[in-house]
N, C-alpha and C positions, 0 to 999 in steps of 0.2 A: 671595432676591436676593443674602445674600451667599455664600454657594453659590456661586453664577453667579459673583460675582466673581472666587472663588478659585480657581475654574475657568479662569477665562479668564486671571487670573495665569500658572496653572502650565502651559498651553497652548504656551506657546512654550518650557520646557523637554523636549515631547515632540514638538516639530514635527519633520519631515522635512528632514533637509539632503541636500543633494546629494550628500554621501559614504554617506548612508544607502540614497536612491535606487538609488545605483550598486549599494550592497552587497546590497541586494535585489534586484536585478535579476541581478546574477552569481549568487545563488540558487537563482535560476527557471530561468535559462541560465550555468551553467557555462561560466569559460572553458576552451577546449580543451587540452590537456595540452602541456610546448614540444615538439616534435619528438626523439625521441635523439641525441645528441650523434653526431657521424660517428664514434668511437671505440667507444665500445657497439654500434652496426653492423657496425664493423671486428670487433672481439671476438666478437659472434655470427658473422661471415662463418666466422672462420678458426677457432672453437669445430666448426663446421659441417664444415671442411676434416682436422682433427684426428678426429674422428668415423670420420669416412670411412676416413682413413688409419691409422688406429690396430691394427691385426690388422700392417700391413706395417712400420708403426714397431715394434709388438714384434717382429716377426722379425728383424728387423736390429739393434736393439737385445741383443738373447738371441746374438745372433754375433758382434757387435760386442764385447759385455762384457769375452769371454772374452779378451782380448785386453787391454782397460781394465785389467780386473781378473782376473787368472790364479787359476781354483778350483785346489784340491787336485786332487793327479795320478789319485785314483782316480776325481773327475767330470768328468774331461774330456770321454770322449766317450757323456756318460750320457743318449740321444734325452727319457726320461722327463722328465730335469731341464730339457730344453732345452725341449720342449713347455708346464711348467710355468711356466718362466721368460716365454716369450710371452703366454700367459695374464696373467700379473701385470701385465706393462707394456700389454697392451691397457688393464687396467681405470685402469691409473695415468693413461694417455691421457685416457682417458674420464672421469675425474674432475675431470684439470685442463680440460677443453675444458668440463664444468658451472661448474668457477668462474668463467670465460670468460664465458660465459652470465650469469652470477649468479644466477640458481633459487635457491628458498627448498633449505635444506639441502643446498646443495652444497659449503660447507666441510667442512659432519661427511663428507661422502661423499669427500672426499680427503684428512681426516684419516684416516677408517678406513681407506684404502686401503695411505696412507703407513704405518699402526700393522702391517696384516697383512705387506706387503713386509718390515718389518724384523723383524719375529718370523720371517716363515720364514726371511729370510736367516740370523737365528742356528741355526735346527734345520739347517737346509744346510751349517753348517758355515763360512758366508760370515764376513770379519773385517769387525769396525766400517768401516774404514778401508775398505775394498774395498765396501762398500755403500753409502758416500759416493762414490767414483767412479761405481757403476753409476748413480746418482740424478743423477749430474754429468752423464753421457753421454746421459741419456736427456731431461735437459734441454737442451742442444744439440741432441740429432734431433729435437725437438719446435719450438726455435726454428728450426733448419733447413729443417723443412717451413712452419713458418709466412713464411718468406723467400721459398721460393720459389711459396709462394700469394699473396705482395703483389706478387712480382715479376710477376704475371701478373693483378694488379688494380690497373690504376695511380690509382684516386682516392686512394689516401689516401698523405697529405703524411709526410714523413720525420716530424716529431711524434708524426702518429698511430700511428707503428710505435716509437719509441719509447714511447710510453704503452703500447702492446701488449705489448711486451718487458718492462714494468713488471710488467704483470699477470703477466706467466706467470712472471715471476723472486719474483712475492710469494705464487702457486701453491705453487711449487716449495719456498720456504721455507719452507712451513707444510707442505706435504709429508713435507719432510725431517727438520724436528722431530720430528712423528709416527712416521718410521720409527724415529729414533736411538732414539725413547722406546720403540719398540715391540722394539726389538733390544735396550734393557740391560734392558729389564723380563723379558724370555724368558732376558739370561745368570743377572738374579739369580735368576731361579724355580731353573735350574740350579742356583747355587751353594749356595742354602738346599736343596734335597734333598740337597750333596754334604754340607752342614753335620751335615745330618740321619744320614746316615747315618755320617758320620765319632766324632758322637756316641756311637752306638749301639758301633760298633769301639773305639772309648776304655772305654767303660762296662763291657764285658764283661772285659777283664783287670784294669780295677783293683777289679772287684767280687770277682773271684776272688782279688786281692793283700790287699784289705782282708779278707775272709774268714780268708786262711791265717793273716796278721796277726793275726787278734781270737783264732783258734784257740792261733796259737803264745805268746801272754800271758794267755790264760785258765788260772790257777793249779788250776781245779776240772781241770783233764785230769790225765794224770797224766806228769811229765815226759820218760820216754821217748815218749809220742805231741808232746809239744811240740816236743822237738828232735830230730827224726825226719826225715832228709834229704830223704824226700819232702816234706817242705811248703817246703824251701829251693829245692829243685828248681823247685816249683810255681812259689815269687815269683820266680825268677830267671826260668824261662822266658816267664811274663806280663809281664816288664819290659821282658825281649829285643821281645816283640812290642808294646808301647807304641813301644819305641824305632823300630821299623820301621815302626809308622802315622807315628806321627808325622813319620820322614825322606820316606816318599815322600808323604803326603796332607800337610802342611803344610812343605813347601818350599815358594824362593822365586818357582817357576810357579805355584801351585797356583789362585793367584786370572787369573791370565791362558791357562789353556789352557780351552777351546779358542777361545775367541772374539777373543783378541788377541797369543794365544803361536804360537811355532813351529809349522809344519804342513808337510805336505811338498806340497812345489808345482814347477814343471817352472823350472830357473832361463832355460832359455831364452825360455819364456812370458813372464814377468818382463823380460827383455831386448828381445823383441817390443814389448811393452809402453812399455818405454823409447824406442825407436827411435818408437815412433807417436807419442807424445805430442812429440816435439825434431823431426820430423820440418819446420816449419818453420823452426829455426834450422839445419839439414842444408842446406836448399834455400838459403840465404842468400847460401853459398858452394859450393852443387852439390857438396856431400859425399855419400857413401853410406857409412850403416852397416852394416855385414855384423854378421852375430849366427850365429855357428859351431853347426852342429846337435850337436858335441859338451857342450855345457851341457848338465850332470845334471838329474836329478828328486832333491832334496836335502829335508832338514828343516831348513827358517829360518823366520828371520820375515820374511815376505813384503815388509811395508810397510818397514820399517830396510833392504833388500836393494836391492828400487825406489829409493828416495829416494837412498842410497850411488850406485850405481849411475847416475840421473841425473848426478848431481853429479861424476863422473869422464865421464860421454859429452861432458855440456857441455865441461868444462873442454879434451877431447881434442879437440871443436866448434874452437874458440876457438884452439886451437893448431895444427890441421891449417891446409893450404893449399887455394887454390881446386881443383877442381876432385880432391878426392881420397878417400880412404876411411878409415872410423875401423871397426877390427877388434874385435869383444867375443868374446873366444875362455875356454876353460878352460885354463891354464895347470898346475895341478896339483889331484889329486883327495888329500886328506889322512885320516887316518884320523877327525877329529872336526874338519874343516874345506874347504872347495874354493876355490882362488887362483884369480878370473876376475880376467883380464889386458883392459887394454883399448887399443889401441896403436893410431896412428895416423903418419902421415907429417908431422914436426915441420918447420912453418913457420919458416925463418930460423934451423934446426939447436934452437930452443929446444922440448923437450916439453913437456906438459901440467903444468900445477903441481896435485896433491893440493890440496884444496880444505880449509878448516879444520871446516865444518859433517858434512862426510861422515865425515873423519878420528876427528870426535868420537864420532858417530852409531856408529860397528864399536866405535871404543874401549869403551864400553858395554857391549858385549853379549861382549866380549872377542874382537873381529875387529881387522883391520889395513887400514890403506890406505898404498901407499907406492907410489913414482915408481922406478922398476926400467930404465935403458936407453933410455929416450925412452916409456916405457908406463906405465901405471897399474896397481895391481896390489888387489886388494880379497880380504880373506883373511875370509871368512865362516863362524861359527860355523854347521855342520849337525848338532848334535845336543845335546840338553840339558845345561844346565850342573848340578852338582851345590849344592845349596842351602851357603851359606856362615854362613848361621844355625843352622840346623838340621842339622847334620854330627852325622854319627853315631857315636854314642858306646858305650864299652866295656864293656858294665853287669857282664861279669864281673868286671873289674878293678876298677871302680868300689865294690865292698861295702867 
């Protein structure tokens, strides 16, 4: 009996409540799952439309670039690189249109995509800087085509295209990580082989210096073989050649070519380039820039050239008048330099003012910019400077 009792004590510590009812009941029948949000619909719609259009985004993309970003003059018209370039940007499509999606493993799948894009770009010969604009561009024609897939699906609300624009710009960022990583990881594999091998060129003349050396003060020889002009000959000429790795393989390029130094590139390309991208602040005042087909094919640095360059179109922008034309001409070809001139029709008699950021930018690399007659004048280093550290020295005089 007292059993019973303490039984029926603890009885109402395990009775049923109506919140237990319930949760046993949602057990047996699940409730249904909420509906997707209309923005994960939107996302799979235009993941779907991305798909589709992805082979014709790379083709335009791969023609477009060239233009973004001006390759070296010997890939200009290389069908191989162009085929391959399409390729790429199909799967980069196709990987942000997975993220889109959300699919189990489809970050790794546009990180690996973004890793392979920027390793090949550095074997291509592509600059960092320049495979951040093709990534740029190729995110624009992606959000372009997704524009004109909402403009032709009108449920969803200016939000839900802004949450869309979200995703593909948080895409593209982990994208773009991926490549930078995958391009300086491909320059340092480079520069640890040039390491490697610059080693090896060091090693062998001063193996042969320390040799002649240990020869020429070992007292057991006997002193006509110690001071025997051949073995001075030997350490002068191994020094000569130390001196000469050392000035060409550790100068002040050695860590920026090729993937961020000088290359020769069409500077008209470069000018085209310019012109497309201000092409809106042109239209503002119904300007046209003319870009003179005599612009050379030169050795600069691409990126410091553009950037220059912008920064004197604007400024000739801004000082031209309605309705009129801004010239990017070649003004003089020099023997270790080319003067692009950039001249325009001066509003209210005042030219273009040289800009402080551009001036600085040529200063550097020991270029010019200056205001010449109502024009701009940009005096661009085309060919290697000689290292200021490492000058090379007179090892004959030097004993």
């Amino acid at each position: 009996m007292m059993l019973n009792a303490v039984c029926a004590q603890r009885a109402p510590l395990y009775s049923r409540t109506p919140c237990d009812a319930a949760h046993s009941a949602s057990r047996r029948h699940p409730a249904p799952h909420p509906a997707p949000p209309a923005v994960s619909k939107l996302a799979s719609y235009i993941a779907d439309v991305l798909s589709r259009e992805a082979v014709a985004i790379g083709a335009r993309w791969s023609t477009q670039a060239r233009f973004v970003a001006p390759r070296p003059a010997a890939s200009l018209s290389a069908a191989a690189e162009r085929a391959e370039a399409v390729a790429a940007a199909e799967r980069l499509v196709h990987a942000v249109a997975g993220v889109l999606r959300g699919g189990a493993g489809s970050h790794d799948t546009v990180m690996a995509a973004g890793w392979d894009a920027g390793a090949g770009a550095h074997e291509r010969g592509l600059s960092l800087d320049y495979l951040l604009k093709e990534l740029d561009l190729l995110a624009a024609m992606v959000l372009y085509a997704a524009e004109q897939a909402l403009v032709e699906d009108h449920r969803a609300s200016a939000a839900d295209g802004m949450e869309l624009a979200r995703r593909v710009q948080r895409a593209f960022s982990l994208l773009t990580l991926a490549a930078s990583k995958g391009f300086t990881h491909g320059y340092l594999a480079r520069l640890h082989r040039e390491c490697r091998d610059l080693r090896h060129e060091l090693r062998n003349p001063l193996g042969t210096i320390r040799s002649a050396v240990a020869l020429m003060a070992d007292e057991r020889v006997p002193p006509e073989m110690r001071n025997h002009p051949r073995f001075q000959a030997m350490v002068l000429r191994n020094a000569s050649s130390l001196d000469d790795v050392i000035g060409q393989r550790l100068g002040d390029t050695m860590v920026l070519a090729p993937a961020f130094g000088p290359r020769e590139v069409s500077l008209r390309q470069i000018a085209l380039a310019v012109r497309r991208e201000l092409r809106e602040q042109a239209s503002r005042k119904a300007c046209e820039v003319v870009v003179a087909d005599t612009l050379p094919v030169a050795l600069v640095d691409p990126t410091e050239f553009e950037l220059a360059l912008t920064s004197a179109v604007t400024a000739a922008l801004d000082a031209a008048p309605w309705h009129s034309s801004v010239e990017v001409t070649l003004a003089e070809r020099r023997e270790r330099s080319a003067v692009v001139r950039v001249a325009c029709e001066a509003d209210g008699g005042a030219g273009p003012v040289p800009l402080d950021f551009a001036r600085a930018l040529l200063e550097r690399s020991g270029g010019r910019l200056w205001a010449e007659g109502g024009c701009l004048c940009l005096e661009v280093p085309t060919a290697g400077r000689a290292s200021a550290v490492h000058a090379a020295h007179d090892v004959a005089g030097a004993r």
